[in-house]
Structures are given as structure tokens and as C-alpha cells.
C-alpha angles and dihedrals in degrees: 000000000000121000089246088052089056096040089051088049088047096053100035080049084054092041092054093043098041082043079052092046096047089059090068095085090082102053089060097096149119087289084054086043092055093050085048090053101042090040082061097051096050107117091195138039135314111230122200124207138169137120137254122348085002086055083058096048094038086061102056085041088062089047097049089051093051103046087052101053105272107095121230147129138188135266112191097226097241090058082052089058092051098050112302089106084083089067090063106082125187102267094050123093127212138221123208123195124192127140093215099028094224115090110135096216082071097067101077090055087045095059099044087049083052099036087057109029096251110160119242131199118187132205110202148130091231109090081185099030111120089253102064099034083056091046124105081221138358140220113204133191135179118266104257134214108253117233092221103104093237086047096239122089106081113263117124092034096050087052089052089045094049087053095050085060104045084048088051085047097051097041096052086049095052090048091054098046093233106190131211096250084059092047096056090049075065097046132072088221095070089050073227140147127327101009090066096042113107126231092235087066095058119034133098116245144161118037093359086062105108113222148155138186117254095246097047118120120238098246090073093034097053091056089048092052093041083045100060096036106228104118097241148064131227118207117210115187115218100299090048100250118155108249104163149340131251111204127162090263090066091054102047087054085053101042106147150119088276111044100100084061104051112083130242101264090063099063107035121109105238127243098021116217097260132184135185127250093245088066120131108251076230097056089044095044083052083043096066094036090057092044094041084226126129107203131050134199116228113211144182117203087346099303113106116256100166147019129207126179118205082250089064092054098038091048083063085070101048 
């Protein structure tokens, strides 16, 4: 293919996004006025889902919140389906994101947000789709033409859905009157606030550290890890090193009539994503993204010392 072939895909591929783009005007409406107000008014977090190529977009949405004053991270729906609902709490808000509104992967998180009057904002093409029929307030866009040749991978309406949020992002901000001293706290380039504080400074230890021995039944485990509130277990053997790690996600995989009897170890997923306590609230913060986790064990020589949950890193920024 010659260079003037690729140039003339390039910029067709730049006409039908920037045509997709210009379509937006028109979303930003009363419905888009109501998500801002109720996202300000949300005491807790905002929390972002979707799946596939809008998992990828709501990331770097969270991101893109935090980093501008309004906390919040991502959960990939299916994960929501396999434990990570019981990291939305009642005063949080989510945000979906899905171009046809249908995606099936979505109905578990609907119906929490339902079943405990947590507020949902969708982002979608699909004015009848369940989603937004489900949804406390809709934003709607105009079903783009993709700018894949068959009209099917997501392209256009990835793009659409990257610059509502960033319009989400910025109108929160200005709302909030986020100023540029509290961007830079953010920001390596200001050698400023939570990227230089150390874990140490920040993690539970002690008696809040939930754990349990390796040959305790669940029965006793599961009132130890409901009693300290992390979501998640983590099993020590005899010498109190760390060998694996009990979450919400693991019980629910192992939900039966005998799962009270079976022991911890049992039931533990092996070699635990671990950190020590001299870790950089920003690496750990990257740690847990990367992972798609929301809690860390902090270890010496391989024995917890210390325990932080994604709550405890995003609250430095509020």
C-alpha cells in the first residue's frame, strides 16, 4: 500500500470521528445537567463500569476524576458480578458506560444500583436500551458511525464516550472550584502530595489486620473478615507467613453447602499481590489499577504487616 493510501485512511478515519464528535452538542443537555448535579452531590465515590473497549475508556475516566478533585476508580462489570459489588456503598454513584446499552454483563450492577438505591448514570447511544431505561439519569448520544470500515469495532463511539467524560471531569472541577495548587498535589511534576507519601503512613495494622490460619474453618474466618470490613481475608500458616488471600470474589466461586466446613486454605487464592510498607501511595495506587484489585497486603519478610484498601489511597485526594 502506497504512503498516500495510508494518509487518506488516516484522515477519512479523523473526518467520520470529528463528524461523530460534532454530534455531541446535542447530548449536552438537561438530562447531562441532571448526572452533573447528582454526580456533585455524591458523598462517596464514583464508581465507572463497562466492558471491553468501554472498560478501557471508563479507566482512564476514573483517572481523569481523581486526578481532578472528584474520587473515583473502575470495576470491569464481570468482576462486579464475582465480588467487586461489595466495594459500592450507599452513598457512592456509578457511572455505566455501554454504546448499545445492552450488554448483559451490565445487569448484575443494574440491579445492585436498584436493590440499594445507588444512584446510576449511563452513558449510552440507545434512548430504549435497559440501561437507560434502569438508569437515575441518562446521557444520551447519537449512534455514530464507526470509523472501522465493516462498522463494528468501536471507534467513533469510544472516542464519544472518552469526551463525556472528560466533560463530566471538567464540569465537576469547575464546580468545585479545583484549584491549580490542588492539581499539582495530584501530579509528579509538582514532587507534591500522595505520590511521595509513603504506605507505611497510611495502612491499617495491628488488630484491624484481617487474618486468618490456614487451617481455620470458614465459619470462623468469614466472621473475622465481615468483622474488619476489607472485603477480603488473608490466610497465614503456622509462622505467619502470608499464603494466600480469601475476597468476596473467592466465596462466591466456592458458594455451597459446604463451604463453612472447608478450611481456609481451601478456599484462599495462592501468592497474594503483596507490597512493602516503603511503597509510594502512587505505585500502589498503579498496583491495584493494573490488577483490578482494591485492597493490598502489606508484608515484611513475607508476614503482613499492613493492610490498605483503594478507598484509603483515593480519600487522600478529597
Amino acid at each position: 500500500m502506497k504512503q498516500k493510501q495510508i494518509i487518506d485512511i488516516a484522515k477519512k478515519t479523523l473526518s467520520i470521528e470529528i463528524k461523530g464528535l460534532k454530534s455531541l452538542s446535542s447530548t449536552f443537555n438537561q438530562n447531562f445537567f441532571k448526572a452533573i448535579s447528582k454526580l456533585y452531590e455524591t458523598k462517596g465515590m464514583i464508581i465507572i463500569t463497562g466492558v471491553g473497549k468501554s472498560a478501557h475508556i471508563g479507566n482512564k475516566i476514573a483517572a481523569t476524576l481523581t486526578s481532578t478533585g472528584t474520587p473515583s476508580f473502575f470495576i470491569h462489570a464481570t468482576e462486579a458480578s464475582h465480588g467487586d459489588l461489595g466495594n459500592i456503598k450507599k452513598n457512592d454513584c456509578i457511572i455505566a458506560i455501554s454504546n448499545s446499552g445492552e450488554t448483559t454483563e451490565l445487569i448484575n450492577i443494574i440491579n445492585y444500583s436498584k436493590r440499594f438505591s445507588i444512584p446510576l448514570i449511563s452513558i449510552t447511544s440507545n434512548p430504549k436500551s435497559i440501561l437507560s431505561k434502569k438508569s437515575t439519569h441518562s446521557i444520551i448520544y447519537k449512534k455514530p458511525l464507526e470509523a472501522c470500515p465493516l462498522n463494528l469495532a468501536p471507534t467513533t463511539s469510544t472516542t464519544i464516550s472518552l469526551v463525556i467524560g472528560d466533560c463530566i471531569a471538567v464540569a465537576l472541577l469547575k464546580i468545585k472550584g479545583f484549584k491549580i495548587n490542588q492539581f499539582k498535589k495530584f501530579h509528579p511534576g509538582g514532587n507534591l502530595g500522595k505520590d511521595l507519601i509513603q504506605i507505611i503512613d497510611i495502612m491499617h495494622k495491628g488488630k484491624d489486620l484481617p487474618l486468618s490460619l490456614h487451617s481455620e474453618k470458614m465459619s470462623s474466618s468469614l466472621l473475622t473478615m465481615t468483622k474488619k470490613g476489607f472485603g477480603c481475608l488473608g490466610v497465614v500458616n503456622k509462622n505467619k507467613i502470608l499464603i494466600g488471600i480469601i475476597t468476596d470474589g473467592d466465596l462466591r466461586r466456592n458458594m455451597n453447602n459446604n463451604l463453612l466446613k472447608k478450611s481456609a486454605s481451601e478456599i484462599m487464592t495462592k501468592k497474594p499481590t503483596v507490597i512493602d510498607e516503603n511503597t509510594l501511595v502512587g505505585e500502589a495506587l498503579n498496583i491495584m489499577n493494573k490488577k483490578q484489585i482494591t485492597s493490598l497486603f502489606v508484608c515484611k519478610k513475607n508476614k503482613p504487616v499492613g493492610i490498605i484498601h483503594m478507598h484509603d489511597l483515593l480519600r487522600l485526594s478529597s
